[in-house]
C-alpha positions as CSV (number, residue, x, y, z in Angstrom):
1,X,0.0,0.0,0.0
2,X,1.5,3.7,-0.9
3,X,4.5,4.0,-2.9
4,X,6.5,0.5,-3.9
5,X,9.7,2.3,-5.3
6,X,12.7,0.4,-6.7
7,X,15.6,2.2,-8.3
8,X,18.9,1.7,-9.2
9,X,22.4,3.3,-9.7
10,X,23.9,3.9,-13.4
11,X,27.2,3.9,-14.4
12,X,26.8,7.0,-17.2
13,X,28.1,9.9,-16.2
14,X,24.5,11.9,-17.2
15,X,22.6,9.9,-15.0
16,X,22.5,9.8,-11.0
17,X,19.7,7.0,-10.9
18,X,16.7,5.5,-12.8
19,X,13.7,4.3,-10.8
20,X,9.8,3.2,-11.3
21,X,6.8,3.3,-8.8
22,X,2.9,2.2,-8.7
23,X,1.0,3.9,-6.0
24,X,-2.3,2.5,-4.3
25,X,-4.4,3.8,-1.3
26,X,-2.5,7.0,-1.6
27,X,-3.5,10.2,-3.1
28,X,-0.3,12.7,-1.7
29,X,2.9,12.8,-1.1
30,X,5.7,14.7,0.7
31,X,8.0,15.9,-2.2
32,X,11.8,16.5,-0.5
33,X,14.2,19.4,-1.8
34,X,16.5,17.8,-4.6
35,X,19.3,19.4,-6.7
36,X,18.6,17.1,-10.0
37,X,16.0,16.8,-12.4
38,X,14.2,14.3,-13.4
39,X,13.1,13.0,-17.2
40,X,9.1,11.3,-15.9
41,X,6.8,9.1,-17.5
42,X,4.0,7.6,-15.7
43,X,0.8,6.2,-17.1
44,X,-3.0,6.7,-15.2
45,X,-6.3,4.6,-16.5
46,X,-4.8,4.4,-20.2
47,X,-3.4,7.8,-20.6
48,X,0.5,7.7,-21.0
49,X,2.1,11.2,-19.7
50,X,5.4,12.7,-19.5
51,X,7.6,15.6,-18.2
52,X,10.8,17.1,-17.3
53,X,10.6,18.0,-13.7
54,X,12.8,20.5,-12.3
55,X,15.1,21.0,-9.7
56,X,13.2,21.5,-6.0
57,X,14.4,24.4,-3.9
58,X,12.2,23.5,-1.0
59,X,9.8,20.3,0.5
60,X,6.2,20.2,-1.3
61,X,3.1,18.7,-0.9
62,X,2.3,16.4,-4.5
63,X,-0.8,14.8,-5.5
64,X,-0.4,11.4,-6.5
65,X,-3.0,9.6,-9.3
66,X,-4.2,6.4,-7.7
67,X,-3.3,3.0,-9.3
68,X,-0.6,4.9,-11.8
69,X,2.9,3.5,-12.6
70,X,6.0,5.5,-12.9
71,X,9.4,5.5,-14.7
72,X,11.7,8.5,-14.1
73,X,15.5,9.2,-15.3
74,X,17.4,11.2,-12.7
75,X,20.3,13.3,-14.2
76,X,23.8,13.7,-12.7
77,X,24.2,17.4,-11.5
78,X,25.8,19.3,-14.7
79,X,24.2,17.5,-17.0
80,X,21.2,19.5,-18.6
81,X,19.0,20.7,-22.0
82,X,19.9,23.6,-23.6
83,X,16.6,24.0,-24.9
84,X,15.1,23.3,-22.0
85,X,16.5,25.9,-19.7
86,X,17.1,24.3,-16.2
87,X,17.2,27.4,-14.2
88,X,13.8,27.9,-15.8
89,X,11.9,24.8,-14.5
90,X,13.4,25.3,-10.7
91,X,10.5,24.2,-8.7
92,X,8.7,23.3,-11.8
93,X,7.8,21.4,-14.5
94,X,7.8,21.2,-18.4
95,X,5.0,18.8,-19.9
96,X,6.6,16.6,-23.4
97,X,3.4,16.5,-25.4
98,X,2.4,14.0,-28.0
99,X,4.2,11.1,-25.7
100,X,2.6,6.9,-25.9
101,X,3.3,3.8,-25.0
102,X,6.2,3.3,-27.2
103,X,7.4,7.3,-27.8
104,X,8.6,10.5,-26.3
105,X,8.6,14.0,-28.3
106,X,11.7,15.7,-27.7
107,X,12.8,18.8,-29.4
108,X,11.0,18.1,-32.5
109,X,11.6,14.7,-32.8
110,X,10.2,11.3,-31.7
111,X,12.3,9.1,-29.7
112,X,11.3,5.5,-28.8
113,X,10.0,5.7,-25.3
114,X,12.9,4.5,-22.6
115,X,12.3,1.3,-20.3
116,X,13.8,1.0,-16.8
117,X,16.2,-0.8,-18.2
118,X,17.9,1.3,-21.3
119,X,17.7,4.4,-20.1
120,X,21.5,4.6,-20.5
121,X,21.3,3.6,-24.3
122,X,18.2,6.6,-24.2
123,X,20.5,9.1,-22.8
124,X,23.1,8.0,-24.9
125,X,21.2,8.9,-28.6
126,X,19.9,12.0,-26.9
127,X,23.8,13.1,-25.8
128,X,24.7,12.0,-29.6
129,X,22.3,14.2,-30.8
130,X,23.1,17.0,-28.6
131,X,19.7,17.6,-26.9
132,X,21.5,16.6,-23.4
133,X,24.7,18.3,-22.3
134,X,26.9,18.1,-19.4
135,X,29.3,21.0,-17.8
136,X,32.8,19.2,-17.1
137,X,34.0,22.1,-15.1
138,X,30.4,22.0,-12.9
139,X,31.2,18.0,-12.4
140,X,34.5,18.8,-11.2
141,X,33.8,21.4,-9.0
142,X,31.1,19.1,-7.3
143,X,33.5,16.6,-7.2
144,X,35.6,18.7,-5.5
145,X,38.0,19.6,-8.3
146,X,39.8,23.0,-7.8
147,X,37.6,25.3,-10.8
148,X,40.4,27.3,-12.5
149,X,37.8,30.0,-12.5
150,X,36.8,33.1,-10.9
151,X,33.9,32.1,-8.1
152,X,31.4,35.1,-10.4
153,X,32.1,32.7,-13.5
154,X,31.6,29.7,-11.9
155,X,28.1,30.4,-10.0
156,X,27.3,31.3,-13.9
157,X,27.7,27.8,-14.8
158,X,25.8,26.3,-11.7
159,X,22.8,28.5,-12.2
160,X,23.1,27.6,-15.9
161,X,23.8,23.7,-15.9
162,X,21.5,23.1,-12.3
163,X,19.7,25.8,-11.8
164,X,20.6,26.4,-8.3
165,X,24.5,27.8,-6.5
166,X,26.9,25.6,-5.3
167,X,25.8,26.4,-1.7
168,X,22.4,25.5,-2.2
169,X,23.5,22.4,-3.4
170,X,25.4,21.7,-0.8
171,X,23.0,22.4,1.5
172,X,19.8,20.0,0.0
173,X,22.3,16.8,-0.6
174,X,23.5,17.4,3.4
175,X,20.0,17.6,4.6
176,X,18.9,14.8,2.3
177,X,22.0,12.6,3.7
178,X,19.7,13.5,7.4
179,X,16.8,12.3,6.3
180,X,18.2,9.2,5.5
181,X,20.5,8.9,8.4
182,X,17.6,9.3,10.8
183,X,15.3,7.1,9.1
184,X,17.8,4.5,9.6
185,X,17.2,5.1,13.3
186,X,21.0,7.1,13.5
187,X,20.3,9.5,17.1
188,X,19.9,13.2,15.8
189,X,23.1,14.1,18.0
190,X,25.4,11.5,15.7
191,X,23.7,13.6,12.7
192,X,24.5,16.9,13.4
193,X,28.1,15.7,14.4
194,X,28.7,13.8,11.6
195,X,27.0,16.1,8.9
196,X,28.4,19.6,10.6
197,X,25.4,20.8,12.0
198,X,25.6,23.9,14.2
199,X,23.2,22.1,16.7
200,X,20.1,20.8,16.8
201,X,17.6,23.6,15.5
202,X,20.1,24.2,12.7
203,X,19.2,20.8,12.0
204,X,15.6,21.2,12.4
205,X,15.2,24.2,10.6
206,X,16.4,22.7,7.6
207,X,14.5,19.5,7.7
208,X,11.7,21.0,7.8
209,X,12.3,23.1,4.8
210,X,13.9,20.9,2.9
211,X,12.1,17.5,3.6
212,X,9.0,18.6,5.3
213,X,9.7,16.0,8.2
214,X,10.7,16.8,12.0
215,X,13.4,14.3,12.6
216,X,10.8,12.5,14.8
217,X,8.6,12.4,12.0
218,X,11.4,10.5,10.1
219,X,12.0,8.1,12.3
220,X,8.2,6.1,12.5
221,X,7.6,2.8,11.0
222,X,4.7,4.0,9.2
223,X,4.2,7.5,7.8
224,X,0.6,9.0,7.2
225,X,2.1,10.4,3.6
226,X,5.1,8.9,2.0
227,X,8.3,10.9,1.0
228,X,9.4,11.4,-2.9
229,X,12.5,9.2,-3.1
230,X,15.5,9.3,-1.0
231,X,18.4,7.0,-1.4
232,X,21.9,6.8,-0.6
233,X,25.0,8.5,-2.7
């Protein structure tokens, strides 16, 4: 009942996970802050749908179709659509009309819709092709590569390539690494220790503007509403 979520890891560099869902009994959903976007197909009494959604600065509230299933494509940070502007779709969405069972409208052409499993040879014709890009020098720096640039340059590139600054970055994958932590039943003192957390309402502050949970809240067996994906790095 809820959510059944599986995902799994990818080893292209474009992409930071590929997952599918099927809700039941469960009409919402606690959407958490995350620094990627997603590439989202899901299909609801017949109709097939699909959309790029965008980076999410903040937790949300999401409605969630009953008896649906979803794919989704999550995209390594730096890795982006020209013409699909990611700094335009921040805590949004862009809807890819004309998509069915077995295609995707992309740019003006139709693409054989992806699976779960060959999303990398997807992503692949769409890098050949040039409709999905990635910012070596954004990688890097998240990597924690020395930039070779001036700090005004490179916040250019972030906001370009993800949408969001480095900081804010930063700040969404620590908090997400929380949620997780405390979920796994980790004591909310070992978090803010091991995370760098000033102290505890530093901590709580953000989770509950970036997940929408207390850490209390995170911690119980079984959640009123479930949370939008959260795994580990």
């Amino acid at each position: 009942m809820g959510l059944e979520v599986e995902s799994r890891p990818s080893d292209s560099p474009f992409i930071e996970r590929v997952w599918r869902s099927r809700s039941s009994a469960v009409d919402r959903m606690t959407s958490v802050a995350t620094a990627n976007w997603d590439l989202v197909f899901w299909e609801h009494r017949g109709q097939v749908s699909a959309s790029v959604q965008g980076p999410e600065s903040r937790s949300s509230e999401a409605p969630v179709p009953e008896d649906a299933t979803f794919f989704g494509v999550v995209f390594s940070l730096g890795t982006w659509m020209p013409h699909l502007p990611v700094n335009r779709l921040v805590d949004g969405s862009a809807e890819l009309h004309g998509t069915t069972r077995r295609s995707v409208w992309l740019k003006g052409t139709t693409w054989r819709r992806p699976r779960y499993d060959n999303a990398e040879e997807f992503v692949r014709r769409l890098v050949r092709e040039g409709i999905v890009e990635r910012d070596p020098v954004v990688a890097a720096a998240l990597d924690g590569a020395p930039p070779g640039l001036s700090s005004r340059t490179l916040q250019r590139r972030f906001a370009a390539a993800t949408g969001l600054t480095q900081g804010a970055i930063q700040r969404i994958e620590r908090v997400r690494q929380a949620a997780i932590m405390l979920r796994e039943g980790l004591p909310a003192q070992d978090v803010i220790h091991r995370l760098g957390y000033f102290d505890q309402p530093h901590l709580a502050r953000s989770l509950t503007r970036y997940v929408g949970r207390t850490a209390t809240q995170l911690g119980e067996r079984d959640p009123v509403r479930p949370l939008s994906l959260l795994y580990k790095t």
